[in-house]
C-alpha positions in Angstrom: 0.0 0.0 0.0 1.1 3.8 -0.7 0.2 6.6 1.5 -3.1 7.5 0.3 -4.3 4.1 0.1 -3.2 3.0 3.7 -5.1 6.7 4.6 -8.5 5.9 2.7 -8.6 2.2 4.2 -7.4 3.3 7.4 -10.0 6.1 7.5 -12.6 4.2 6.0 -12.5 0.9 8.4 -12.5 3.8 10.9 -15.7 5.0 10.2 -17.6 1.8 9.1 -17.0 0.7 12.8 -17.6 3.9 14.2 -20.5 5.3 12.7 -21.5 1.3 12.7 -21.8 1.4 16.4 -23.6 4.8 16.1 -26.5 3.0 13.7 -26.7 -0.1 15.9 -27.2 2.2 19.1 -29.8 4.3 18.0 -31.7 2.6 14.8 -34.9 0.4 15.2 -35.3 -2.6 15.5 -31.3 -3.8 15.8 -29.4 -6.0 18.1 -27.4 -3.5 19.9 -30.6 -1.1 19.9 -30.3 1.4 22.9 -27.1 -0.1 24.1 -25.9 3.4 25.5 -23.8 6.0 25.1 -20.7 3.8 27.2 -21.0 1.0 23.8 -20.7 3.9 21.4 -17.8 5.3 23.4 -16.2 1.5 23.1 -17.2 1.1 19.8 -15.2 4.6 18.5 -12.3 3.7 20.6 -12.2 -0.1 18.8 -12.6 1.6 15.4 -9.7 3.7 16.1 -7.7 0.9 17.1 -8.3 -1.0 13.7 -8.1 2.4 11.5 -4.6 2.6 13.4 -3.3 -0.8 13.0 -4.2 -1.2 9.6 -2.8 2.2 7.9 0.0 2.9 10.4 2.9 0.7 8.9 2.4 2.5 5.4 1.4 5.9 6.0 2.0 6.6 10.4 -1.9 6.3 10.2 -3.1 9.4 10.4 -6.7 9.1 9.5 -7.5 13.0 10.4 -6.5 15.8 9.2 -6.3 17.4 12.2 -3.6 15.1 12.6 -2.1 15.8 9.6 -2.3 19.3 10.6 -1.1 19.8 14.0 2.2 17.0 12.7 2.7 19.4 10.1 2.4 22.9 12.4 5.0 20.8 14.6 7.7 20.3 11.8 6.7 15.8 12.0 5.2 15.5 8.9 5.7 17.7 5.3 3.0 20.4 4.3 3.5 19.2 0.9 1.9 16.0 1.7 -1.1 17.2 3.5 -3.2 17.7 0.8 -2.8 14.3 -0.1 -2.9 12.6 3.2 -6.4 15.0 3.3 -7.8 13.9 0.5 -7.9 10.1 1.1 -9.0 10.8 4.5 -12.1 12.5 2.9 -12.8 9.7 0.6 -12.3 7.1 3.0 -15.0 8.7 5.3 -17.4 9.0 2.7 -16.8 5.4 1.7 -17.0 3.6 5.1 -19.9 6.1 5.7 -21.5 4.7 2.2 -21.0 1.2 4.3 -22.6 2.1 7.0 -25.5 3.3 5.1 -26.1 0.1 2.9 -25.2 -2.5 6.2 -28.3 -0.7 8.1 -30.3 0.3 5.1 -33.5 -1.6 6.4 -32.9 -0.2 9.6 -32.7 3.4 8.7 -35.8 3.0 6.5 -37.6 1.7 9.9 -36.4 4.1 12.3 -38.8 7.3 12.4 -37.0 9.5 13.8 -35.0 11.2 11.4 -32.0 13.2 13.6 -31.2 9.5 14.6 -30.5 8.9 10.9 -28.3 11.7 10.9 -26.6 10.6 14.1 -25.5 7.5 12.5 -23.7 9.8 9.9 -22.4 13.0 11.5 -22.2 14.9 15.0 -24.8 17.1 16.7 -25.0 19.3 20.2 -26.8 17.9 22.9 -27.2 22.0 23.2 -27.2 24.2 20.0 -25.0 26.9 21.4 -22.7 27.5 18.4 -19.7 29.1 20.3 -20.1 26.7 23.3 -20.1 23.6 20.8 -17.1 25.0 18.9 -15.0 25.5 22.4 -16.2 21.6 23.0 -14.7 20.6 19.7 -11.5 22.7 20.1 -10.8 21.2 23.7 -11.5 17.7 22.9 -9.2 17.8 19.6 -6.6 19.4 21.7 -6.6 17.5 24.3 -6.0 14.6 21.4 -3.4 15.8 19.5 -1.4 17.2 22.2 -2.0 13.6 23.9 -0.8 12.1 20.4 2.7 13.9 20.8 3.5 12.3 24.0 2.1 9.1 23.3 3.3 8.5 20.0 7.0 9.4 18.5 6.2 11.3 15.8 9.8 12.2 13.5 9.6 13.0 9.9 12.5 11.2 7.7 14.1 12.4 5.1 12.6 12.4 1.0 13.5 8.7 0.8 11.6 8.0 4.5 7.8 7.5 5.1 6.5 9.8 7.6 5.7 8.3 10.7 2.7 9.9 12.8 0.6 7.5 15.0 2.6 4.0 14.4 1.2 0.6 15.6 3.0 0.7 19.1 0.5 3.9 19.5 -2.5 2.1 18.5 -3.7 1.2 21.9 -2.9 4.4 23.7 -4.8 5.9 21.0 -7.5 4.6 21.0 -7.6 4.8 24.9 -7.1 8.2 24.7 -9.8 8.7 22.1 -11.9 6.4 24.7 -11.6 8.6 27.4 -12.2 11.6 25.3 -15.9 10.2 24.7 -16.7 9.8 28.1 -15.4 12.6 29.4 -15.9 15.6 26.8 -17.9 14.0 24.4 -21.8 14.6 25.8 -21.7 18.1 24.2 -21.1 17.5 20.5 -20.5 13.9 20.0 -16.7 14.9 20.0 -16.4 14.7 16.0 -12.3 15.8 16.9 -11.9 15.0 12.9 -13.3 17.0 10.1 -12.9 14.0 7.8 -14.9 12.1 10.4 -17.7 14.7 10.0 -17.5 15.9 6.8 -17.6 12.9 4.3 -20.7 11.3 6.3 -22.3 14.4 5.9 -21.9 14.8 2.5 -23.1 10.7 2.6 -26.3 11.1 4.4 -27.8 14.2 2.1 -27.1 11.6 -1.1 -28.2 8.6 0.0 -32.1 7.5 0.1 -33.2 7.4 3.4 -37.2 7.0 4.3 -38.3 10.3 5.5 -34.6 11.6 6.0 -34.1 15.2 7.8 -31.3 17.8 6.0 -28.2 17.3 6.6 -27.6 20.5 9.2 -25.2 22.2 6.9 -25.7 25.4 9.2 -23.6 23.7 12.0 -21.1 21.4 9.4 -18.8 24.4 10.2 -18.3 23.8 13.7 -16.5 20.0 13.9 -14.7 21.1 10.9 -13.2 24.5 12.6 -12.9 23.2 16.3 -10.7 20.2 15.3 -8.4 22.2 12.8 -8.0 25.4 15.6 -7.5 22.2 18.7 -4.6 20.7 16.4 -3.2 24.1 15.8 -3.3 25.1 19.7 -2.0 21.9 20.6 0.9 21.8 17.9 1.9 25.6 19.1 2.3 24.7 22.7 3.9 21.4 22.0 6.3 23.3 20.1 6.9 26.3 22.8 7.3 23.3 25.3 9.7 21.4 23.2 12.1 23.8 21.5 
């Protein structure tokens, strides 16, 4: 696998398991129906792990760009890459999102109640306060990245090297970490903490065909794509002030 491959597979197993747990929780009429917020939690943290594992030997396994970003703001990973690395993580979350969709097609079609369709795709507040849901995202994503630098040992090689960002001895603290950021700061927003994550379901859920489907809230899409990018930023800054 090249880079961009190892990102969209990475990124896509990521979000068939994650937003798979999402649409098991909350759609009629499943097996894991109502299961709670602490199996959605697990489930995320699992789909992490696998997303990890799977892309890390080939690409550092990135699977967000606020990743990406805050490796690049911190001199770990080179900007010239980023669109690429960006790109697949897009396309990966709009394919394992695609997944999700055609797995619980029935389900969705059963299920009434159309924000829990859109659940199973993309992040909402629990509150709509627009500034309050955007600090959420920027804490959480902060609080990940800045985790990520400590956990991890990010070091970019030279032109010949692959760049390493969250390699497969960082799999399980990652995915503890992103574990512990759902239960802890995660009851505001859903704690999207990647755009990609966000995004690409998004852009799923308005095309597919869904039995009396809701929009697709493009009037809040903003906020876990900003939060995440301005957490990875804050948390790349201060690494570097403590580090240098």
């Amino acid at each position: 696998m090249n880079e961009f491959t190892a990102e969209f597979i990475g990124t896509m197993f990521l979000i068939l398991m994650g937003n798979g747990v999402v649409a098991n929780v909350v759609l009629k009429g499943t097996k894991g129906n109502n299961g709670g917020w602490i199996v959605i939690t697990t489930g995320w943290a699992l789909a992490v792990f696998t997303g990890v594992v799977i892309a890390a030997p080939y690409s550092g396994a990135h699977i967000n760009p606020a990743v990406t970003l805050g490796l690049s703001i911190a001199g770990e990973f080179p900007w010239t890459k980023v669109p690429i690395f960006i790109g697949a993580q897009m396309l990966g979350a709009m394919a394992g999102s695609f997944l999700v969709w055609a797995i619980y097609r029935e389900h969705f079609n059963c299920t009434t109640n159309s924000a829990l369709h859109l659940a199973a795709f993309s992040t909402a507040p629990a509150i709509r306060n627009k500034f309050s849901n955007l600090l959420s995202e920027i804490i959480g994503t902060f609080t990940l990245i800045f985790v990520i630098f400590y956990v991890t040992n990010p070091v970019m090689g030279n032109e010949s090297e692959t760049p390493i960002g969250m390699g497969s001895l960082g799999a399980i603290p990652v995915a503890f970490l992103v574990w512990a950021i759902g239960l802890s700061l995660g009851g505001t927003t859903g704690y999207a903490i990647n755009p990609a994550r966000d995004l690409g379901p998004r852009i799923i859920h308005s095309l597919v065909p869904i039995k009396n489907k809701c929009k697709s809230d493009w009037s809040y899409s903003w906020v876990p794509i900003a939060g995440p990018l301005i957490g990875a930023t804050i948390a790349a800054v201060i690494y570097l002030l403590l580090n240098n």
